[in-house]
C-alpha positions, -999 to +999 in steps of 0.1 A: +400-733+410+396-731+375+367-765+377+352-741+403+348-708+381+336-728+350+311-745+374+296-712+383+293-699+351+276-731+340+248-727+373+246-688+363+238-691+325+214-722+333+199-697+355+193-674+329+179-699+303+156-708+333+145-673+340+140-665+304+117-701+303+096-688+333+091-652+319+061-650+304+061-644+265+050-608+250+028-630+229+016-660+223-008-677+200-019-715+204-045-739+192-058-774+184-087-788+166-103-794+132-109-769+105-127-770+072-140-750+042-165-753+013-141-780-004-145-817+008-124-828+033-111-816+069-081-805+084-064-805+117-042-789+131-021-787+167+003-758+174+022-729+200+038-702+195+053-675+216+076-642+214+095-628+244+108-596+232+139-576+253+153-540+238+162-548+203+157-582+203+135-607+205+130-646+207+102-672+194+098-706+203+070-725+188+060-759+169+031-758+144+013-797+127-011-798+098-026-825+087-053-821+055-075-855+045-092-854+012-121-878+000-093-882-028-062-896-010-040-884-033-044-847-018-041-856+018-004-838+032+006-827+063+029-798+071+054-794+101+073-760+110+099-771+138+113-747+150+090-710+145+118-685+137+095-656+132+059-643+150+040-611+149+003-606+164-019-578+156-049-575+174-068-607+171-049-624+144-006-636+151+013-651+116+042-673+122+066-689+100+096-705+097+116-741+080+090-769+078+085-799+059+055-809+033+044-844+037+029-864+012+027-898-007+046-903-037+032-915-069+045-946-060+025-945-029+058-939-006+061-914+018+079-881+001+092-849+022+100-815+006+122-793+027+108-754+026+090-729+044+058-727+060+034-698+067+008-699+094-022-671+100-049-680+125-072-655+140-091-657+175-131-648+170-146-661+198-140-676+230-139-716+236-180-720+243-194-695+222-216-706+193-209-694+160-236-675+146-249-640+147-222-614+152-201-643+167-175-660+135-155-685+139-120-688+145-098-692+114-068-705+101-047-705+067-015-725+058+010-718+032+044-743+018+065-734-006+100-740-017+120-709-026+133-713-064+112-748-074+090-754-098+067-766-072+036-748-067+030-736-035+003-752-013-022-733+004-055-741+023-077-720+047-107-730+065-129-722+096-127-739+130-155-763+133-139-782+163-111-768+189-098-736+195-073-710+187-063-684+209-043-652+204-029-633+236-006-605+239+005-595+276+021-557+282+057-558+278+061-544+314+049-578+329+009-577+346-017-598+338-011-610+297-044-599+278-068-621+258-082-622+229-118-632+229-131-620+197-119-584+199-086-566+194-059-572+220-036-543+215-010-532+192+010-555+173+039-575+187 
Protein backbone atom coordinates (compact mmCIF):
# COMPACT_ATOMS: atom_id res chain seq x y z
CA UNK A 1 0.00 0.00 0.00
CA UNK A 2 2.48 2.25 1.08
CA UNK A 3 4.78 1.44 -2.65
CA UNK A 4 1.30 2.38 -4.11
CA UNK A 5 0.75 5.92 -2.41
CA UNK A 6 4.50 6.98 -2.88
CA UNK A 7 3.94 5.89 -6.52
CA UNK A 8 1.20 8.31 -6.95
CA UNK A 9 2.66 11.05 -5.52
CA UNK A 10 5.69 10.52 -7.74
CA UNK A 11 3.17 10.42 -11.19
CA UNK A 12 1.31 13.61 -9.55
CA UNK A 13 4.32 15.92 -8.90
CA UNK A 14 5.96 14.75 -12.33
CA UNK A 15 2.66 15.97 -13.55
CA UNK A 16 3.10 19.18 -12.30
CA UNK A 17 6.78 19.76 -13.27
CA UNK A 18 5.32 18.72 -16.74
CA UNK A 19 2.42 21.18 -16.66
CA UNK A 20 4.59 23.91 -15.42
CA UNK A 21 7.18 22.93 -18.65
CA UNK A 22 4.23 23.22 -21.16
CA UNK A 23 2.86 26.55 -19.70
CA UNK A 24 3.96 29.12 -21.61
CA UNK A 25 6.49 31.59 -19.89
CA UNK A 26 5.20 35.41 -18.89
CA UNK A 27 8.34 36.29 -20.74
CA UNK A 28 10.85 35.30 -22.67
CA UNK A 29 13.83 36.76 -24.36
CA UNK A 30 16.15 34.60 -26.89
CA UNK A 31 18.77 35.06 -29.49
CA UNK A 32 21.76 33.97 -31.51
CA UNK A 33 24.22 35.60 -33.88
CA UNK A 34 27.21 37.93 -34.12
CA UNK A 35 27.55 41.37 -32.58
CA UNK A 36 30.11 44.07 -32.96
CA UNK A 37 31.14 47.73 -32.15
CA UNK A 38 33.56 50.35 -33.25
CA UNK A 39 36.50 48.27 -31.52
CA UNK A 40 38.16 45.50 -33.68
CA UNK A 41 36.91 42.31 -33.24
CA UNK A 42 33.38 40.44 -33.08
CA UNK A 43 31.39 38.65 -30.77
CA UNK A 44 28.87 36.00 -30.64
CA UNK A 45 26.63 35.07 -28.73
CA UNK A 46 23.74 32.15 -28.25
CA UNK A 47 21.12 32.37 -25.42
CA UNK A 48 17.20 31.77 -23.79
CA UNK A 49 15.68 32.91 -21.23
CA UNK A 50 12.16 32.74 -19.73
CA UNK A 51 10.08 33.74 -16.55
CA UNK A 52 6.79 31.99 -15.55
CA UNK A 53 5.42 34.06 -12.83
CA UNK A 54 2.47 32.61 -10.29
CA UNK A 55 1.08 34.93 -7.24
CA UNK A 56 4.16 35.91 -5.42
CA UNK A 57 6.40 33.98 -7.09
CA UNK A 58 8.11 33.44 -9.88
CA UNK A 59 10.53 31.07 -11.88
CA UNK A 60 13.42 31.59 -14.63
CA UNK A 61 15.03 29.06 -16.58
CA UNK A 62 17.62 30.15 -19.07
CA UNK A 63 21.29 29.57 -20.44
CA UNK A 64 23.28 32.50 -21.87
CA UNK A 65 27.16 31.84 -24.17
CA UNK A 66 29.50 34.68 -25.10
CA UNK A 67 32.21 34.33 -26.98
CA UNK A 68 34.47 37.75 -27.84
CA UNK A 69 37.61 37.26 -30.54
CA UNK A 70 40.06 40.10 -30.70
CA UNK A 71 42.74 40.73 -33.60
CA UNK A 72 44.87 40.57 -30.28
CA UNK A 73 44.33 36.92 -28.85
CA UNK A 74 45.18 37.85 -25.70
CA UNK A 75 41.58 39.66 -25.24
CA UNK A 76 39.51 36.92 -26.69
CA UNK A 77 37.05 35.38 -23.41
CA UNK A 78 34.00 33.85 -23.39
CA UNK A 79 31.37 34.01 -20.68
CA UNK A 80 28.75 31.33 -19.57
CA UNK A 81 25.65 32.02 -17.13
CA UNK A 82 24.17 28.38 -16.33
CA UNK A 83 21.67 28.59 -14.78
CA UNK A 84 19.66 32.40 -15.15
CA UNK A 85 18.45 33.01 -11.60
CA UNK A 86 17.00 36.35 -12.30
CA UNK A 87 14.98 38.17 -15.56
CA UNK A 88 12.95 41.28 -15.91
CA UNK A 89 11.72 42.75 -19.47
CA UNK A 90 10.54 46.16 -19.97
CA UNK A 91 9.13 46.98 -23.14
CA UNK A 92 11.62 46.03 -25.83
CA UNK A 93 14.65 45.45 -23.78
CA UNK A 94 14.69 42.01 -20.83
CA UNK A 95 18.19 41.93 -18.36
CA UNK A 96 19.17 38.64 -16.99
CA UNK A 97 21.75 37.50 -14.66
CA UNK A 98 22.89 35.07 -12.64
CA UNK A 99 26.37 32.65 -11.58
CA UNK A 100 28.56 32.31 -14.78
CA UNK A 101 32.00 31.71 -15.54
CA UNK A 102 34.72 34.03 -17.40
CA UNK A 103 36.82 32.11 -19.77
CA UNK A 104 40.17 33.04 -20.82
CA UNK A 105 43.77 31.97 -21.49
CA UNK A 106 46.28 32.27 -18.90
CA UNK A 107 49.53 34.03 -19.31
CA UNK A 108 50.91 30.81 -19.70
CA UNK A 109 48.62 30.23 -22.57
CA UNK A 110 46.30 27.65 -20.40
CA UNK A 111 42.83 27.81 -20.20
CA UNK A 112 41.83 29.87 -16.75
CA UNK A 113 38.04 30.13 -15.36
CA UNK A 114 36.93 32.72 -12.80
CA UNK A 115 33.78 31.84 -10.93
CA UNK A 116 31.33 35.25 -10.66
CA UNK A 117 28.40 36.77 -11.96
CA UNK A 118 27.28 37.71 -15.19
CA UNK A 119 24.90 40.47 -16.47
CA UNK A 120 23.16 40.28 -19.73
CA UNK A 121 20.96 43.38 -21.49
CA UNK A 122 19.84 42.80 -25.07
CA UNK A 123 17.13 44.89 -26.67
CA UNK A 124 14.73 43.75 -29.72
CA UNK A 125 14.72 46.78 -32.60
CA UNK A 126 13.61 45.15 -35.39
CA UNK A 127 12.21 42.15 -36.62
CA UNK A 128 14.42 39.17 -38.25
CA UNK A 129 14.41 40.63 -42.19
CA UNK A 130 14.32 44.17 -41.63
CA UNK A 131 17.31 46.23 -42.80
CA UNK A 132 18.94 48.43 -40.46
CA UNK A 133 18.85 51.91 -41.58
CA UNK A 134 16.45 54.80 -41.40
CA UNK A 135 14.23 54.76 -38.39
CA UNK A 136 14.95 50.93 -38.21
CA UNK A 137 18.37 50.22 -35.45
CA UNK A 138 19.65 47.34 -34.76
CA UNK A 139 19.18 44.97 -32.15
CA UNK A 140 21.65 45.20 -29.25
CA UNK A 141 23.42 43.56 -26.70
CA UNK A 142 25.76 44.31 -23.57
CA UNK A 143 27.67 41.77 -21.22
CA UNK A 144 29.01 42.36 -17.87
CA UNK A 145 31.48 39.72 -15.40
CA UNK A 146 32.54 40.52 -12.34
CA UNK A 147 33.60 38.87 -9.16
CA UNK A 148 32.11 40.29 -5.99
CA UNK A 149 35.06 41.45 -3.55
CA UNK A 150 38.34 40.83 -6.24
CA UNK A 151 40.58 42.91 -7.39
CA UNK A 152 39.55 42.00 -10.80
CA UNK A 153 38.17 44.42 -12.95
CA UNK A 154 34.96 43.82 -14.24
CA UNK A 155 34.57 42.99 -17.98
CA UNK A 156 32.19 44.58 -20.03
CA UNK A 157 31.43 44.82 -23.90
CA UNK A 158 28.41 46.00 -25.88
CA UNK A 159 27.83 46.00 -29.53
CA UNK A 160 25.17 45.97 -32.25
CA UNK A 161 23.77 42.85 -34.02
CA UNK A 162 25.29 42.71 -37.40
CA UNK A 163 24.27 38.91 -37.83
CA UNK A 164 21.24 36.86 -35.99
CA UNK A 165 18.67 37.96 -33.98
CA UNK A 166 17.33 38.73 -30.60
CA UNK A 167 13.88 38.69 -29.65
CA UNK A 168 12.05 39.95 -26.56
CA UNK A 169 8.35 38.66 -25.97
CA UNK A 170 6.14 39.12 -23.09
CA UNK A 171 2.71 37.17 -23.24
CA UNK A 172 -0.46 38.44 -20.69
CA UNK A 173 -0.27 36.71 -17.55
CA UNK A 174 -3.79 35.40 -18.09
CA UNK A 175 -2.61 33.04 -20.90
CA UNK A 176 -3.73 34.32 -24.95
CA UNK A 177 -1.64 34.71 -27.57
CA UNK A 178 2.17 35.89 -25.96
CA UNK A 179 3.00 39.37 -27.64
CA UNK A 180 6.06 40.32 -29.68
CA UNK A 181 8.42 42.61 -29.76
CA UNK A 182 9.22 43.83 -33.19
CA UNK A 183 10.81 47.06 -32.60
CA UNK A 184 8.22 48.69 -30.32
CA UNK A 185 7.20 48.35 -26.70
CA UNK A 186 5.60 45.08 -25.65
CA UNK A 187 3.93 46.09 -22.48
CA UNK A 188 4.72 46.64 -18.94
CA UNK A 189 7.59 45.14 -17.35
CA UNK A 190 7.77 41.54 -16.20
Amino acid sequence: MRNIIALSALVVLGSLAVAQQQTPPDAVTFGKGEAGNTNPGRASFDFEAAKWISGDSSTVRGRFNFKFEAPDRTKNFGLELRPVMHMSVDGNSAIFEGAGKLLKKGQNGQPVVVNGRVWVKVWDNKRPNQQVGGAIVPDKISVRFNVEGSELPPREWMGAVRRGDIVVRVGPPAGGTTGGSTGGTTGGGV
